[in-house]
C-alpha positions in Angstrom: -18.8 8.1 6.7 -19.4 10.4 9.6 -18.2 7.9 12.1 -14.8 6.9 9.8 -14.2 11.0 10.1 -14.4 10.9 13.6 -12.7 7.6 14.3 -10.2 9.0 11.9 -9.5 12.3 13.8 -9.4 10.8 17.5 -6.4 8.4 16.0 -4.5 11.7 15.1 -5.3 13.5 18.2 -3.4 10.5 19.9 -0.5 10.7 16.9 -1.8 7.7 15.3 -2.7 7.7 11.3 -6.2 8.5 10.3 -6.5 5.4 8.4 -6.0 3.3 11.7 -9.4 4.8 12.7 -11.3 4.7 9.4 -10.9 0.7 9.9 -12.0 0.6 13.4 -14.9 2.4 12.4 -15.7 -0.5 9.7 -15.1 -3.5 12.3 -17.5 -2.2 14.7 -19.8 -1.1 11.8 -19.5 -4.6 10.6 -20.2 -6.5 14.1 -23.0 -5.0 15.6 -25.0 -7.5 14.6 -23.3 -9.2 17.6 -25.0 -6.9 19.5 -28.7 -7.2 17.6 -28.3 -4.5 15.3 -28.7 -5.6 11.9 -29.1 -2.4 9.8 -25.6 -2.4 8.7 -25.3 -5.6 7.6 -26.7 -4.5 3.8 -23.1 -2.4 3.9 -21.3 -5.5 3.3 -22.8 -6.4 -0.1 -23.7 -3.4 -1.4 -22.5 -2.3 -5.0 -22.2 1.2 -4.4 -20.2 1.3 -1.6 -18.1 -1.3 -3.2 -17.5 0.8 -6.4 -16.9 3.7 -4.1 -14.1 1.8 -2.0 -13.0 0.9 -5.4 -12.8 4.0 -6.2 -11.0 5.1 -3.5 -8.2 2.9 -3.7 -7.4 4.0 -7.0 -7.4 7.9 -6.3 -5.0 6.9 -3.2 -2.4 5.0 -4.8 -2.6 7.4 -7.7 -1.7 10.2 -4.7 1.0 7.6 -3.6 2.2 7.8 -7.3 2.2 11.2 -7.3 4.2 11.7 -4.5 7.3 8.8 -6.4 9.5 11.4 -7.9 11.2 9.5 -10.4 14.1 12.3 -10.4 14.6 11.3 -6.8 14.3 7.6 -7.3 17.5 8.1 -9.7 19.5 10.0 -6.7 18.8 8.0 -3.5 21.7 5.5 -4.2 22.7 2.2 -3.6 21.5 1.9 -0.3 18.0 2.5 -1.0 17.9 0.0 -3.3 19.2 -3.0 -1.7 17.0 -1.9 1.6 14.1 -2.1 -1.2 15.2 -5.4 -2.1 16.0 -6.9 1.0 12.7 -5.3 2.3 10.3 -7.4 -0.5 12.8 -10.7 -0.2 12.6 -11.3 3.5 9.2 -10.2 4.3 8.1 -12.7 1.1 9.6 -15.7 2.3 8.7 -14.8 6.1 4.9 -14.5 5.5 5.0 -17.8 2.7 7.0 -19.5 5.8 3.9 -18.0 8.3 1.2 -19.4 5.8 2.5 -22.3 5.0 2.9 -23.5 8.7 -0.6 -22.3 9.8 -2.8 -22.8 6.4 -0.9 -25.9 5.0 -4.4 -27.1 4.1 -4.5 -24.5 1.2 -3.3 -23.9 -2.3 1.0 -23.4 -2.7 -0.3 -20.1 -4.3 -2.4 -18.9 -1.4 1.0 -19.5 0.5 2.5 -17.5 -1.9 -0.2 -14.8 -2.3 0.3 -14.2 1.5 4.2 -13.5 1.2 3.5 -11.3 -1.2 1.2 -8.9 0.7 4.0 -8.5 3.2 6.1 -7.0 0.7 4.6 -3.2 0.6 5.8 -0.6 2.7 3.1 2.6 3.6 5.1 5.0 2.1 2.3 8.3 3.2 2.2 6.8 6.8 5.9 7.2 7.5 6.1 10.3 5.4 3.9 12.1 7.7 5.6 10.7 10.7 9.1 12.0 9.4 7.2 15.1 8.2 5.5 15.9 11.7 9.1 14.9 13.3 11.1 18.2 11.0 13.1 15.1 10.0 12.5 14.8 6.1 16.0 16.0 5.2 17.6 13.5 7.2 19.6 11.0 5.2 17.7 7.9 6.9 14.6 9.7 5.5 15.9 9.9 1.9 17.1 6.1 2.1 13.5 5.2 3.7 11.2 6.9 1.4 13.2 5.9 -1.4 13.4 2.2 -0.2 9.8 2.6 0.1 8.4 3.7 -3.1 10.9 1.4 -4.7 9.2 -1.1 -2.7 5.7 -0.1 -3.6 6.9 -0.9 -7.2 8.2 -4.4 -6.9 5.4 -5.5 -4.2 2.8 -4.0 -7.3 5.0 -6.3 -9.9 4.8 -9.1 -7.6 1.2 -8.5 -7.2 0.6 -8.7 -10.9 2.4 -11.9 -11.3 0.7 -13.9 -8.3 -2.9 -12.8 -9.1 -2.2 -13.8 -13.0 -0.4 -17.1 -11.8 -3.9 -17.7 -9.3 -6.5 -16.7 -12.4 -4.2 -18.8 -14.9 -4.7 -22.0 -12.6 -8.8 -21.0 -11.3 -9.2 -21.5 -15.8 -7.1 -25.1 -16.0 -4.1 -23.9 -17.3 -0.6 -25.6 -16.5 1.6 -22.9 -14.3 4.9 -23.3 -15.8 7.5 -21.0 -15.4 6.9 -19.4 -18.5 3.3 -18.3 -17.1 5.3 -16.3 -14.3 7.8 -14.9 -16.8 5.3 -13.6 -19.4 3.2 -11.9 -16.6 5.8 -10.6 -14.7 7.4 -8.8 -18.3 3.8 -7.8 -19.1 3.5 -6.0 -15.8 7.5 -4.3 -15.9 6.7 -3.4 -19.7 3.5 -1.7 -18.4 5.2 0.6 -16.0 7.9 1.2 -18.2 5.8 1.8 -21.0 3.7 4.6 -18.6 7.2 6.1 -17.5 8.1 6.7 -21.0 4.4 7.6 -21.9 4.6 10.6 -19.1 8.4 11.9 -19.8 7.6 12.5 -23.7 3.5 12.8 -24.1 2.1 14.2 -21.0 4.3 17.3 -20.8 3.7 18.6 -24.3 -0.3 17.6 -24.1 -0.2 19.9 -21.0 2.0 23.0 -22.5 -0.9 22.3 -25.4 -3.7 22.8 -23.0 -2.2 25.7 -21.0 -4.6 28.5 -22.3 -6.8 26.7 -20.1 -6.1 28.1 -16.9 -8.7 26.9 -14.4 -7.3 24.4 -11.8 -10.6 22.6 -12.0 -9.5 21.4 -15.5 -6.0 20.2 -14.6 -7.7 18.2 -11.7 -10.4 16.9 -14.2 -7.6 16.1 -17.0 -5.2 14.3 -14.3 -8.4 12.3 -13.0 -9.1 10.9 -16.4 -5.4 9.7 -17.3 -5.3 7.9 -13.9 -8.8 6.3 -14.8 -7.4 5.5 -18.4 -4.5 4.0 -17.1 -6.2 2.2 -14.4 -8.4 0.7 -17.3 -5.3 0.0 -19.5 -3.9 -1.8 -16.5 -7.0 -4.1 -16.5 -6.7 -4.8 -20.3 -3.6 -6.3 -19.6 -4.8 -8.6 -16.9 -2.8 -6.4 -14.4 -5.0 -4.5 -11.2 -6.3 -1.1 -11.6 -4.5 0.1 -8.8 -1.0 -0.5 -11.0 -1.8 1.8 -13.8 -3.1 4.4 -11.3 0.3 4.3 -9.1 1.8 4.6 -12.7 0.0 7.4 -13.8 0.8 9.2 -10.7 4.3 8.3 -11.4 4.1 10.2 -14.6 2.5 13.1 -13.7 5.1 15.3 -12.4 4.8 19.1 -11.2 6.5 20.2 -14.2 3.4 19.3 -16.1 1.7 21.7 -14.5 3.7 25.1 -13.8 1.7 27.1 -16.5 -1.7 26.4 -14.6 -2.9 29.2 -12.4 -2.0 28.4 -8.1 1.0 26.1 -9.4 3.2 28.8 -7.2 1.0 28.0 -4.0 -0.4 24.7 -4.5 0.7 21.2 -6.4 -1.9 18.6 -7.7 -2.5 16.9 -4.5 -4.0 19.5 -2.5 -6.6 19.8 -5.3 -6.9 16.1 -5.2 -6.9 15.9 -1.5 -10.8 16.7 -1.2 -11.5 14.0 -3.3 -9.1 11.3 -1.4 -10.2 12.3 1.8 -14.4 11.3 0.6 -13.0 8.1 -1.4 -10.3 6.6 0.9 -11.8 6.3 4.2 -14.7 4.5 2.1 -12.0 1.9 1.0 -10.8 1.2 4.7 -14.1 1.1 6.6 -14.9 -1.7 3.7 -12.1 -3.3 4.5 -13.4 -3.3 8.0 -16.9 -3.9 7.9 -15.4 -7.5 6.4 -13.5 -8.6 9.5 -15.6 -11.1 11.7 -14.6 -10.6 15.2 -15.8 -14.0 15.9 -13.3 -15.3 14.1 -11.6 -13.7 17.2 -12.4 -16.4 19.5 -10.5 -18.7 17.4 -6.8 -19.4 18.7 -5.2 -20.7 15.8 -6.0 -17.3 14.3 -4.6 -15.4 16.8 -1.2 -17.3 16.4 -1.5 -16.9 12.7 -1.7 -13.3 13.3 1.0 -13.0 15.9 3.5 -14.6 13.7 2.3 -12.9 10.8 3.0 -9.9 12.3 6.2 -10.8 13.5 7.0 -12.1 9.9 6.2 -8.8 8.8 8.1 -6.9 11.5 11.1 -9.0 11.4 11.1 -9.1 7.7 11.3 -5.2 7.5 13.7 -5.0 9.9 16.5 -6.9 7.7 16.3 -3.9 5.4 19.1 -2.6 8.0 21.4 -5.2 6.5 21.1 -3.3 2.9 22.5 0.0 4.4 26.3 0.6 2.5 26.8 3.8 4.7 28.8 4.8 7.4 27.0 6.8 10.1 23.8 6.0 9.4 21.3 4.9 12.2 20.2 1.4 10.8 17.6 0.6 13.7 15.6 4.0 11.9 15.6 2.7 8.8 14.7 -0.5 9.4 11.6 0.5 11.5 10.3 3.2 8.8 9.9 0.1 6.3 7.6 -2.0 9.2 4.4 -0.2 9.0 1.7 -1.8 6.6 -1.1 -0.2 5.3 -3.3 0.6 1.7 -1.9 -1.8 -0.5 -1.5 -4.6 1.6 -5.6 -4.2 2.6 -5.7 -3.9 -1.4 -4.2 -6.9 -1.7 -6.6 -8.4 1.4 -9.7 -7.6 -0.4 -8.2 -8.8 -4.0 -7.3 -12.1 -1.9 -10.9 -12.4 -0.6 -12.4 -12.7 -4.4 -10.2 -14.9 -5.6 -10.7 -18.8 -5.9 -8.2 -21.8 -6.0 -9.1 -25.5 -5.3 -7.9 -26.4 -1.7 -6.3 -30.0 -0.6 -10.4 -31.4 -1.1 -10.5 -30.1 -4.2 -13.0 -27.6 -3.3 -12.8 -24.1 -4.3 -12.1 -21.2 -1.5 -11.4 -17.4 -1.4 -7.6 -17.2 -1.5 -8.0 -15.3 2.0 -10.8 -16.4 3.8 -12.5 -14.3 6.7 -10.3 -15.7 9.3 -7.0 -15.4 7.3 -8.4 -11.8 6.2 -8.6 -10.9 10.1 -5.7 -12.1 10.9 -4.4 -9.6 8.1 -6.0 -6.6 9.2 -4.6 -7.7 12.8 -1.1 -7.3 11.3 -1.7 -3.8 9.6 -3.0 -2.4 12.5 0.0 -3.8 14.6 2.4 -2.1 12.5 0.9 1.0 12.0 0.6 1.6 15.8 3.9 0.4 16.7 5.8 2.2 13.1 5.1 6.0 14.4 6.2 5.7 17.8 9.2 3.2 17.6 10.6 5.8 14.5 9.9 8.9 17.2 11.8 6.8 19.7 14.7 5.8 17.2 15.2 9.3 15.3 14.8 11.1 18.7 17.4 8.5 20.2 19.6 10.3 17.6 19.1 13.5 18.0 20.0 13.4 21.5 23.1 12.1 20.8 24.1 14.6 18.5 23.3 17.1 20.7 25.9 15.5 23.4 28.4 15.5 21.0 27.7 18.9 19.3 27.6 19.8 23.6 30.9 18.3 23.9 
């Protein structure tokens, strides 16, 4: 823990996101055996830290949730949308393309599985870039973060309905089209169902609890509907991570202006001390599984060039779904590139899951090379996301300070 911390800061000393150290901390954690030293090697299986890292996912895409305003959803416009669309489409059939050419030995729905983890945008890591840059008010960075949450949604939905289709076939049963249909309205109908749940119930259960005033017991309440919704999500064969993104969704500040400090602080400053123990527990997990052996291997590092350029390339068409005049496309198209919590979510989901290969032999959906070769890609894009969107967006300022000059 202490070395993800420090890892962490050092990566935002030198402007880079924390989470970018929290994983670097985990690979060399996870390969010093290379070295002799064997005394983290029990990290990798043990249960605690693997409910922990569990854990932690779920309290940080609850914070992502938290921070989807459905009110601004409604008011970013056409443009956001098809830059959403276009940014799940092309990055999909990019990365299937990528796995398919490189893992042609595998299961179609590995293929697919892989397509799909391209699809999420890391809506907190170019957040804080446009935050740190004064540049939040900016129309690209209205169409961005809206693209980006919108994203977050579908690539969830998309997640529901290949991990149902790849549990439906690991049982024997036939994947007709009606499998994907029925899991894919189950997964929509559970986020709608949580949208409405939060607009009518949740506002009037807080007004009913207002004479409590400690913020410890709105951060205890809002703790245990993100739990209960993570459960719910898992009742309905969907991930846990869905119905905590949903019940941040829900919870919106208006809930919670009767509570004492709502003036000075919102629900994810009191939640922050709890993300930042979890979280870096789910990334230096994540880390502590890569083999850098695996390393050594060529075909990998191809897999992961061109899986990075998949998901680079893929992003990058979002520019095609701007409508507006006067709008600096290259910006927007470089705030959707950068990769990061749910994509590693998806990694680790891959890694458990089983499907018969061309032998007929069962194997994790993303083995420890393809899972490396993942991680390559995330790190890729969350260097190169924070400086090429400084370089763009700066670009632009410049030139409207010629002209303003002029």
């Amino acid at each position: 823990m202490f070395a993800a911390k420090l890892f962490g800061q050092i990566c935002e000393k030198l402007g880079q996101p924390a989470v970018l150290g929290e994983l670097i901390a985990g690979i060399i954690l996870g390969n010093l055996f290379l070295f002799g030293f064997n005394a983290a090697e029990s990290f990798k299986t043990n249960a605690a830290i693997e409910t922990l890292a569990q854990l932690g996912i779920i309290i940080l895409l609850f914070e992502v949730g938290l921070e989807t305003n459905l009110k601004d959803m409604k008011r970013v416009g056409v443009s956001s949308l098809i830059v959403a669309v276009v940014g799940v489409v092309a990055p999909f059939v990019l990365g299937w393309g990528a796995a398919k050419l490189f893992l042609g030995e595998q299961a179609t729905l590995s293929h697919i599985f892989i397509g799909a983890m391209l699809c999420a945008t890391s809506i907190g890591i170019t957040a804080r870039v446009l935050r740190d840059m004064g540049r939040l008010n900016d129309r690209e960075a209205h169409i961005i973060l809206g693209a980006a949450v919108i994203d977050d949604v579908l690539a969830l939905l998309v997640l529901a309905i290949v991990e149902g289709a790849i549990y439906a076939q690991s049982v024997g049963t036939s994947l007709e089209i009606s499998v994907f249909v029925i899991i894919a309205l189950k997964a929509m109908a559970f986020i709608v169902g949580a949208i409405l749940v939060g607009q009518f119930l949740v506002p009037k259960l807080f007004r009913f609890l207002q004479s409590f005033k400690s913020h410890g017991f709105v951060l205890g309440l809002s703790i245990a509907i993100c739990f209960l919704f993570a459960w719910a999500s898992v009742k309905m064969g969907l991930a846990a991570i869905i119905g905590a993104f949903a019940a941040g969704m829900i919870l919106d500040e208006a809930s919670f202006k009767h509570f004492i400090d709502h003036e000075k602080h919102d629900l994810i400053d009191f939640l922050a001390p709890i993300s930042a123990i979890l979280a870096p527990i789910f990334f230096v997990s994540v880390g502590l599984k890569v083999d850098l052996r695996a390393f050594g291997q060529p075909e990998l590092l191809g897999f992961a060039a061109v899986l990075t350029l998949a998901a680079i390339i893929g992003k990058q068409a979002c520019s095609l779904g701007v409508t507006e005049k006067g709008i600096n496309r290259t910006a927007i198209g470089i705030g959707m590139i950068t990769r990061g919590e749910v994509v590693l979510f998806f990694a680790s989901t891959g890694a458990v899951l089983m499907l018969p290969n061309a032998q007929g032999m069962n194997e994790p959906v993303i083995n420890s090379s393809t899972f490396g070769a993942v991680v390559i890609m995330v790190m890729v894009t969350t260097l190169i996301t924070p400086l090429a969107l400084k370089w763009s967006l700066g670009r632009k300022k410049i030139k409207e300070t010629e002209t303003s000059a002029a």
